[in-house]
N, C-alpha and C positions, 0 to 999 in steps of 0.2 A: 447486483447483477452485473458481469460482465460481457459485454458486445465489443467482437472485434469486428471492423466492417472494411469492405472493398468490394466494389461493384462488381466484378465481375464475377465470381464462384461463389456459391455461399454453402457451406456445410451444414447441415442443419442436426441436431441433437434431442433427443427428448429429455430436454431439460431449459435450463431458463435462459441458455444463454447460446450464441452462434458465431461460428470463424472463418472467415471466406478470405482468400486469397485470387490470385489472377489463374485463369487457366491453364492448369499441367505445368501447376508447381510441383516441383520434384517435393515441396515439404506437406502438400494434401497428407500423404501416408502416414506421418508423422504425429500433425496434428489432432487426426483422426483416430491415431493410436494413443494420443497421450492426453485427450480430453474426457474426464471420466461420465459415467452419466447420467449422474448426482451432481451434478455442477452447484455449488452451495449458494446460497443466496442471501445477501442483509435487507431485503425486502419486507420479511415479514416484520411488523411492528411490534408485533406481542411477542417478539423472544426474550428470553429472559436474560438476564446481563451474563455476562461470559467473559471468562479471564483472557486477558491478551494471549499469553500463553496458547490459550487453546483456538482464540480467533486466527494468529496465527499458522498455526496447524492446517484447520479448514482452509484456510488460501491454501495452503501446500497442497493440499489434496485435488481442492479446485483446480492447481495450475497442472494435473498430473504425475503428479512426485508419488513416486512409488515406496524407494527406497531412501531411509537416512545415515548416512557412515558418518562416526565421531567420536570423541573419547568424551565419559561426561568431566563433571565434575560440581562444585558445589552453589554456584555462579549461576549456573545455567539448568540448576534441576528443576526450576517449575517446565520449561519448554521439555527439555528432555523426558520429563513425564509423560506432559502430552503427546510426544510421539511415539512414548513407548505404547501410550493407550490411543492409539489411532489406527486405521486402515493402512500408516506407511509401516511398512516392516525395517525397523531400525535394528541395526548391526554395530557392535560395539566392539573399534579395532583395539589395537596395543598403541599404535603411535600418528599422530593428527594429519601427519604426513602423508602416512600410509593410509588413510581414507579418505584422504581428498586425493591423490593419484589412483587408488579406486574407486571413486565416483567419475572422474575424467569416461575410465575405460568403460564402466557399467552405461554412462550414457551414451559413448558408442559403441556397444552392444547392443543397446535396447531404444534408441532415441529417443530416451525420455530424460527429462531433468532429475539431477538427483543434488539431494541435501548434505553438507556436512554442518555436522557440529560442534562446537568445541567451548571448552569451559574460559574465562577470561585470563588475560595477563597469558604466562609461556604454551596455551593452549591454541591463541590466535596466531603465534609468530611459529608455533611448529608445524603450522598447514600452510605458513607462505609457499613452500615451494612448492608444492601439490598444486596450490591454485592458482601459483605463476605458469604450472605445466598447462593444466587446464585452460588458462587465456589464450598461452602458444596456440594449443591443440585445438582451440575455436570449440571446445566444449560447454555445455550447457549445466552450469553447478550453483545450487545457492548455497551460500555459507550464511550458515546462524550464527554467532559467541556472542557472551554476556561481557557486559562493561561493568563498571563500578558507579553504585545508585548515588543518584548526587549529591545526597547530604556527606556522603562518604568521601568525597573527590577532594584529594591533593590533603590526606589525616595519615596517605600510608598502609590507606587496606591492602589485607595480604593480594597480592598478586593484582595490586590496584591498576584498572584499564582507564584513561582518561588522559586528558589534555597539559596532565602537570605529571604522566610519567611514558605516556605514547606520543609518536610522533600520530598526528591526525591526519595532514597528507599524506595521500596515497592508500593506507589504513583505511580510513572509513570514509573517506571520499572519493566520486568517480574518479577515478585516473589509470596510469597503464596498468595498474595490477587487476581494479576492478571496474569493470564496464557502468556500472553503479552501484553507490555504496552510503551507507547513513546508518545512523544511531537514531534508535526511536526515542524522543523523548518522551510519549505522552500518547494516548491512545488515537486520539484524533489525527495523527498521522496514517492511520492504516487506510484510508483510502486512496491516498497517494502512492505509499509502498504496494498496494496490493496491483494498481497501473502500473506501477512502472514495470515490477515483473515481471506482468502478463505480456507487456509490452516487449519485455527483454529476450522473453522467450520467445515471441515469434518471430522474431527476426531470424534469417535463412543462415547466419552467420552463428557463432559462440555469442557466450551472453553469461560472464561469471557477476554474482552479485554477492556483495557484503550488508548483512543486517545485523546491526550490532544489537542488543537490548539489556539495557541497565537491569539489576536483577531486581529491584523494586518497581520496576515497569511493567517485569511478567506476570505480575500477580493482582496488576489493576486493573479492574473491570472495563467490558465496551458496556456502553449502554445505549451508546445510539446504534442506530442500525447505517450501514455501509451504503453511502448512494451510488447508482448506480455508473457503471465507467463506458465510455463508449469510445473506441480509436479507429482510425484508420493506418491501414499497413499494405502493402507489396512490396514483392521482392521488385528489386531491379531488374528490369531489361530490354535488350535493345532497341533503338526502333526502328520500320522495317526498312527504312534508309541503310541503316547501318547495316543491316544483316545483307542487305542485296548489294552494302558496297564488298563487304566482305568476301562474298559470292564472288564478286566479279574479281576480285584482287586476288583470292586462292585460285582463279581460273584462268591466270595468266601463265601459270608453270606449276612444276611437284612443289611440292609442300609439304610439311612436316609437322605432326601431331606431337605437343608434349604435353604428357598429362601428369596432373597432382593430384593429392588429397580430397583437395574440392571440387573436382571431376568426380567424386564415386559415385552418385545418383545418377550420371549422365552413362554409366559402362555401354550399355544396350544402342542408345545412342552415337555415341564415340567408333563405335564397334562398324555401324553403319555408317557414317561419314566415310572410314577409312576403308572399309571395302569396296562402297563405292567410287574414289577419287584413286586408291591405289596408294594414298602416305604413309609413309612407316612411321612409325607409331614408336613414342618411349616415352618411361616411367618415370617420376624422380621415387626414393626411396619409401617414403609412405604411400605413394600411389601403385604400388605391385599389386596385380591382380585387376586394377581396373579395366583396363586392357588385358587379354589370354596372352601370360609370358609361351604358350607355346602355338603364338599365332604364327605364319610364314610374316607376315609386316613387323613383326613385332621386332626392332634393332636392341631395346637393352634399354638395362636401368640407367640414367644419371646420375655423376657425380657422386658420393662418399659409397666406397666399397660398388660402382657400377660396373658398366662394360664397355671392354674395349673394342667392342662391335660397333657403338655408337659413333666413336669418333671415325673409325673406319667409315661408316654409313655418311656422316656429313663431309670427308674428303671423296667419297667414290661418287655417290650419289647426291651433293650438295643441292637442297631445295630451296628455291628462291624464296622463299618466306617460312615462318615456324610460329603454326598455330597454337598459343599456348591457353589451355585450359587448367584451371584451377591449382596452381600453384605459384609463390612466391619468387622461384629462382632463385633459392636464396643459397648460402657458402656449401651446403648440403647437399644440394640439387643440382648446381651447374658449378660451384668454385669458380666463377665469375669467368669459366674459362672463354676465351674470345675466338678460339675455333669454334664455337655452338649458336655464332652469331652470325644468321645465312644471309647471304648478299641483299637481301632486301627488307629486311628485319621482322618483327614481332608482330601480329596478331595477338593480343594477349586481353583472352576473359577474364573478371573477375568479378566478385560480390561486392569484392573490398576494393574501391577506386580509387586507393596510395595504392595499390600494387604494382600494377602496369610500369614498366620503365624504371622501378627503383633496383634491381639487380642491375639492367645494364643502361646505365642515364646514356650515355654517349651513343648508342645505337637507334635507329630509327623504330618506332614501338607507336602504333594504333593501339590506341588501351578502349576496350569495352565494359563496361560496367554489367553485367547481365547474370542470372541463374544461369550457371554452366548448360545444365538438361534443356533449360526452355531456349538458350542461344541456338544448340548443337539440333534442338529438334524444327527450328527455322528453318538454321542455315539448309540443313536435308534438303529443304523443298527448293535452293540454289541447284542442289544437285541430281533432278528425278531420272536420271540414271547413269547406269553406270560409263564410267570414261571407257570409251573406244583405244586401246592399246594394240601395237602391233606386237608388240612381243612382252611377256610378262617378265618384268624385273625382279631378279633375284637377289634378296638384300642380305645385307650381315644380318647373323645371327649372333647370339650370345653361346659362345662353344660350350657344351658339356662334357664334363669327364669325369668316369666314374672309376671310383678308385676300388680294388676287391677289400676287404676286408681282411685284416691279419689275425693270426692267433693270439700275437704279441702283444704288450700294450708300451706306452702310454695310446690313449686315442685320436688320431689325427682328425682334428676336426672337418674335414671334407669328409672323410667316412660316417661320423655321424649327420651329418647333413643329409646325404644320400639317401641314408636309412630312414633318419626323419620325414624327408620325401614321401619314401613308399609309403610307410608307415603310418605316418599323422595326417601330411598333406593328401594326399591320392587313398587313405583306406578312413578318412573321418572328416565330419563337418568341422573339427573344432578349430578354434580362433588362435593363432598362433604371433608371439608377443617376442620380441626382443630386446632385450637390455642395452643400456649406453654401454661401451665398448669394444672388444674383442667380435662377441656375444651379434652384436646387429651387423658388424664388418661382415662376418661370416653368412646369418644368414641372408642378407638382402642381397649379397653377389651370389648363393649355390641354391636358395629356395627358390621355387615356382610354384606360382598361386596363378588359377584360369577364370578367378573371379572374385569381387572386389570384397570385403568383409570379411576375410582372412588372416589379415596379416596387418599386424599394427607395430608401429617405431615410432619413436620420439628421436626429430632429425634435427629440431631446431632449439628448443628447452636443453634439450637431450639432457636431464637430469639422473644420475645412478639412484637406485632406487624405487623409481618408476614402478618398472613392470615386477619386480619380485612384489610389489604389494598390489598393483593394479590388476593381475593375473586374476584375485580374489572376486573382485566387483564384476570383470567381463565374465569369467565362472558362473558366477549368480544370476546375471540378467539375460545371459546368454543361455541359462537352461541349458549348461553341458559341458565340454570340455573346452577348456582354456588351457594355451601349453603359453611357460614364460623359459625363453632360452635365456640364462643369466652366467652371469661369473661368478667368482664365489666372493670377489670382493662385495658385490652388488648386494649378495647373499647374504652376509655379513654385516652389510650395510644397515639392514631395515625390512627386512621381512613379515609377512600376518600368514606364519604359516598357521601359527596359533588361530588366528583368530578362522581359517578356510577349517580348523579341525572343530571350533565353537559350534560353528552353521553346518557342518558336513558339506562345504562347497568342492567340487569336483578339480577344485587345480590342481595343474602337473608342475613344478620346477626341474627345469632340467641345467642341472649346474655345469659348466664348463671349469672344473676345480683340477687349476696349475697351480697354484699356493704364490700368487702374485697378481699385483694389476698387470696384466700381461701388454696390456695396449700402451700404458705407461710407459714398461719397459723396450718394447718395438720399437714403438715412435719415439721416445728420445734418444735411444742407438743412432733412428736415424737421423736425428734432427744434429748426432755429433756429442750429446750429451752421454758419457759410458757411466758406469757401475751407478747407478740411480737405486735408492733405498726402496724399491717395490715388492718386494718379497714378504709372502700371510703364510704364519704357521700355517701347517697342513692340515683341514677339519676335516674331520666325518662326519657329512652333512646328512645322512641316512641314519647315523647317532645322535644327532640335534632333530632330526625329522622325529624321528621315535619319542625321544622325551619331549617332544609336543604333542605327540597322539598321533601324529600322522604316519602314514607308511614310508617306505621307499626300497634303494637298492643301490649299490655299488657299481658303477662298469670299469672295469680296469681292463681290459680288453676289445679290440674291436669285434672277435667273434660272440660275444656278448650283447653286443646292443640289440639289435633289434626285440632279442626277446624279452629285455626290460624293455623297451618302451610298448609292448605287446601287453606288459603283466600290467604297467601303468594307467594307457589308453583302457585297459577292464574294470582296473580298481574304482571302485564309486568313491573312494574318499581321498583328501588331500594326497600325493602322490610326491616324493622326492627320486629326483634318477639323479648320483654324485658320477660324474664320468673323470674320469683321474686324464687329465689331457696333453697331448705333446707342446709341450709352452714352445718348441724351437720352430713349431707350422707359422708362418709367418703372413699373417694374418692381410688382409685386401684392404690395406689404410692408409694407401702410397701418397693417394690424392691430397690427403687432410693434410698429412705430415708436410707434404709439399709448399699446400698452404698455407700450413704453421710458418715454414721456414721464408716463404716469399713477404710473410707479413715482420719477418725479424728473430723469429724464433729458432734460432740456431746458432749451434759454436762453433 
C-alpha cells in the first residue's frame, strides 16, 4: 500500500491508499486526475507469485501511467508483453527518440506520467535526447530498457548493456540526465523503486526516471508481498513574512510581471495581481498564453524572436522592480540583456531554488522558493484592491500587421501565420507546437494565444526533432487536434508520421518547405559567414505523407492557404499541409545571432 501524507489536505480515494498536499496546490487537479481507483495493493498474503515483469506494470498503473511510447525489441519482451496486456495502452513508434519527445508532449497534454520503452544497447542511447528534452521541459516520463542478465555481462552479448561496455554514470544513475535512475538486480528491490517513483512523481516540479532490468530479472517471480510505503511531501512555499515583505516592496513603485512556463497554473491568478496593481505584464517564449497576448498590460514576448515593445515598455515606463515568476531567464528568455534589469532588481519565484539570480548574478534578486499559484494567490491578499490611479497608462504594445494575401507564390511566412491565427488559433481548441528553427522564430513573434495550454516550444533543449514526433503524443492525450509548425529539415529529420497513421491520431504537420536549413543559412550571413552548404533537395512531403497512409496537400500559393488548413483542421486523420516558402523573409532571429556573435561566433 501506498500513503503519501502532509497534514494539511488530504484527498481521499476509494481504494487503499491517500495523497494530500498543502492547501490550493495548483498540483490537487493533477493528482486527483492521475490517481487511478484501483490503486493495487501487496497487502494481501494469499497472492500468487507474479513475475517482475508484470509487478512492475501494476506500479505503472498504480502511479497512473496511462500511456506507454517505445520501440520493442528482444531484451525487453517479457515487460513489453505485459504492457501490451494491461490497462496502459501502449503505442509502438518507428524511432526511441520519437517516443520519448512524445511522451514529453503527451504529459503536458494530459498531466499524467507516461512510459517509455526501449530494448537494450542502441535502444537506450536513441531515447537520450528525447529524455534530455524531457528533464529540460520539467516533464514527468519513466523510461523502462533491459540490460544484459549477468551471467551474460562482459562475453559480448549482442547489443550487450553493462558496465564493461556502457558508461554507468549518468546512464543508470541519479544525475543531470536522470532525476533517478538504477538497474534492478533482484526482486526485492521493488519496494524501494516503487518509493522512489511515487515520490518522484509528486513532486510540483519534472521527475524523469531510469529503470534499467536485466532481461533474466523480468521473468523472476515476486513472492513476497510489497510493504507498505508511507512519505511525506509539499510543495514549497513562502512564508507569510516573505509574502508580506514582498507586498510591501512591490508597493513602493510600478512593477513588472514576467512570466514563464512555470507560471501556467497560476494564469487566473497572475491575471488578477496585474489588473489590480496596473503592471505590464511579459512573456518569455514558452509562457505565451499564460497571460492574454491581447490584454491592454500585456508589453510583449522576451527575448528569442520577441518584441520590441518590451524594450520600449522598460525605457518609457521603467518599473522599479520585476516580479518574476516561473521562469529561468535564461539565453532564450532575456539573452542576459542588462536593459531588462529595473533599477531595483528581481523579485524572482521559483519551485527550483538554483534559479533565483543565476541569469543575472551581478544584479540585486530576492529569490522565493514557492508554488507560483499558491505565492500569487497570497500575495492578492497584499493587494485587496485595486490601485487608485490618476490617469491610466498607456503602454507599448506588440504591433500587428497584417499582410493580404497574394496570388503568387512562394509563401511568405507572415501570411501564413495570419491565416493560422484565424484559422487554428481563434476557430479551434487545438494545441499548437513549434519546431527548433525558422519554424518557432516565426511563430512565437506573429501567434497570439489568450490562454495558457496552447502553445508549446522548446527554448532551452531546443532539439530539431522534437515537435515533428511529439505533435503525435499531445494528439493522443489531448483527445484532438495538435498542429506542429516544422521545416522540412525537422521533417526529414525524424518524423512518426507513420506511426499518427498506425493509431489514427489526429496530427497536423504543417511544413515550412524552402529545400534548406533556412535559419542556418540567415544567421551565418549574418554572423559574416557566406555560401554555407545548407541547401535539401526539394521533397514532396504530401508524396511521403501519402506513402505512409496519411493525407495531406500542397500550398504553393498564398491564396491557397487558408483552404488547406480548413480541409486539414476537418480531416480525422494524420494530416500533411507542404507550403513551398519564400526562404528570402528573413526570419525574427536578430537576437540569437547577436548572441552568437557577442559570445565569438562570427568572421
Amino acid at each position: 500500500m501506498l500513503v503519501l501524507s502532509e497534514g494539511t489536505t488530504q484527498l481521499n480515494y476509494p481504494s487503499k491508499a491517500f495523497v494530500s498536499f498543502p492547501e490550493n496546490n495548483s498540483l490537487i487537479a493533477d493528482i486527483q486526475a492521475s490517481m487511478p481507483l484501483d490503486t493495487f495493493s501487496f497487502d494481501n498474503q494469499d497472492l500468487e507469485p507474479i513475475s517482475v515483469a508484470s509487478a512492475i506494470v501494476k506500479m505503472l498503473e498504480d502511479l497512473g501511467v496511462e500511456y506507454a511510447f517505445g520501440v520493442s525489441g528482444g531484451a525487453i519482451a517479457p515487460v513489453w508483453y505485459k504492457l501490451q496486456h494491461s490497462s496502459i495502452k501502449l503505442l509502438h513508434f518507428r524511432h526511441e527518440a520519437g517516443a520519448a519527445f512524445a511522451a514529453t508532449e503527451a504529459y503536458f497534454a494530459s498531466g499524467r506520467p507516461v512510459v517509455v520503452f526501449t530494448t537494450s544497447g542502441p535502444g537506450i542511447t536513441n531515447a537520450l535526447t528525447g529524455l534530455l528534452a524531457a528533464r529540460w521541459e520539467d516533464a514527468k516520463v519513466i523510461f523502462l530498457s533491459a540490460s544484459t542478465s549477468t551471467p551474460h555481462r562482459g562475453r559480448w552479448a549482442l547489443q550487450e548493456t553493462s558496465t564493461y561496455t556502457m558508461p554507468s554514470s549518468g546512464l543508470f544513475t541519479s544525475d543531470s540526465l536522470f532525476h533517478y535512475a538504477t538497474t534492478l538486480e533482484c526482486s526485492e528491490e521493488l519496494p524501494e523503486v516503487y518509493r522512489r517513483l511515487a515520490k518522484g512523481l509528486a513532486r510540483p516540479d519534472g521527475f524523469v526516471a531510469h529503470l534499467s532490468i536485466p532481461t533474466n530479472i523480468q521473468t523472476n517471480s515476486v513472492e513476497k508481498p510489497l510493504p507498505p510505503v508511507t512519505l511525506s511531501f509539499a510543495a514549497p512555499t513562502a512564508s507569510d513574512e516573505a509574502i508580506s515583505e514582498c507586498g510591501q516592496l512591490l508597493s513602493e513603485g510600478s512593477f513588472a510581471i514576467w512570466v514563464g512556463f512555470g507560471a501556467r497554473f497560476a494564469a487566473a491568478e497572475i491575471r488578477q495581481l496585474a489588473e489590480k496593481t496596473g503592471a505590464g505584464v511579459m512573456c518569455s517564449p514558452r509562457g505565451k498564453g499564460i497571460f492574454p497576448e491581447d490584454h491592454p498590460q500585456f508589453v510583449g514576448i522576451t527575448g528569442f524572436a520577441g518584441h520590441e515593445s518590451v524594450l520600449r515598455y522598460m525605457q518609457e515606463h521603467p518599473p522599479l522592480r520585476t516580479l518574476v515568476l516561473g521562469t529561468r531567464l535564461g539565453e532564450f528568455t532575456s539573452f542576459w540583456n542588462p536593459a531588462m534589469i529595473p533599477s531595483r532588481g528581481f523579485l524572482h519565484v521559483d519551485i527550483n531554488p538554483d534559479v533565483p539570480g543565476t541569469a543575472y548574478p551581478s544584479s540585486e534578486t530576492i529569490a522565493i522558493q514557492s508554488d507560483v499559484k499558491m505565492f500569487v494567490k497570497a500575495l492578492l491578499k497584499r493587494f485587496p484592491k485595486r490601485q487608485n490611479r490618476t490617469k491610466k497608462q498607456s503602454l507599448p504594445r506588440p504591433e500587428r500587421s497584417v499582410i493580404n494575401a497574394s496570388t503568387n507564390g512562394p509563401v511568405r511566412p507572415e501570411v501564413l501565420m495570419n491565416l493560422m491565427q484565424r484559422v487554428i488559433i481563434e476557430g479551434s481548441d487545438a494545441i499548437v507546437m513549434a519546431e527548433g528553427g525558422n519554424s518557432f522564430a516565426w511563430a512565437i513573434n506573429l501567434l497570439r494565444f489568450g490562454k495558457p495550454g496552447r502553445f508549446r516550444v522548446s527554448t532551452g533543449f531546443g532539439a530539431m526533432g522534437h515537435f515533428v514526433t511529439s505533435v503525435v503524443g499531445a494528439a493522443l492525450t489531448h483527445q484532438g487536434k495538435a498542429i506542429a509548425i516544422v521545416g522540412d529539415g525537422a521533417m526529414l529529420m525524424n518524423n512518426e508520421v507513420s506511426t499518427a497513421v498506425r493509431y489514427q491520431i489526429p496530427a497536423v504537420w504543417i511544413v515550412l518547405n524552402d529545400a534548406r536549413y533556412n535559419m542556418c543559412e540567415q544567421g551565418s550571413t549574418m554572423q559574416g559567414y557566406e555560401s554555407m552548404d545548407v541547401e535539401i533537395p526539394q521533397t514532396d512531403f504530401v508524396m511521403l505523407a501519402r506513402s505512409m497512409g496519411a493525407d495531406g496537400i500542397r500550398v504553393e500559393k498564398e491564396s491557397d492557404i487558408q483552404a488547406a488548413l480548413e480541409i486539414a483542421m476537418a480531416s480525422t486523420s494524420p494530416f500533411v499541409i507542404d507550403v513551398l516558402i519564400d526562404h528570402t523573409r528573413l526570419a525574427p532571429i536578430g537576437t540569437r545571432i547577436f548572441s552568437l556573435m557577442s559570445q565569438g561566433a562570427k568572421n
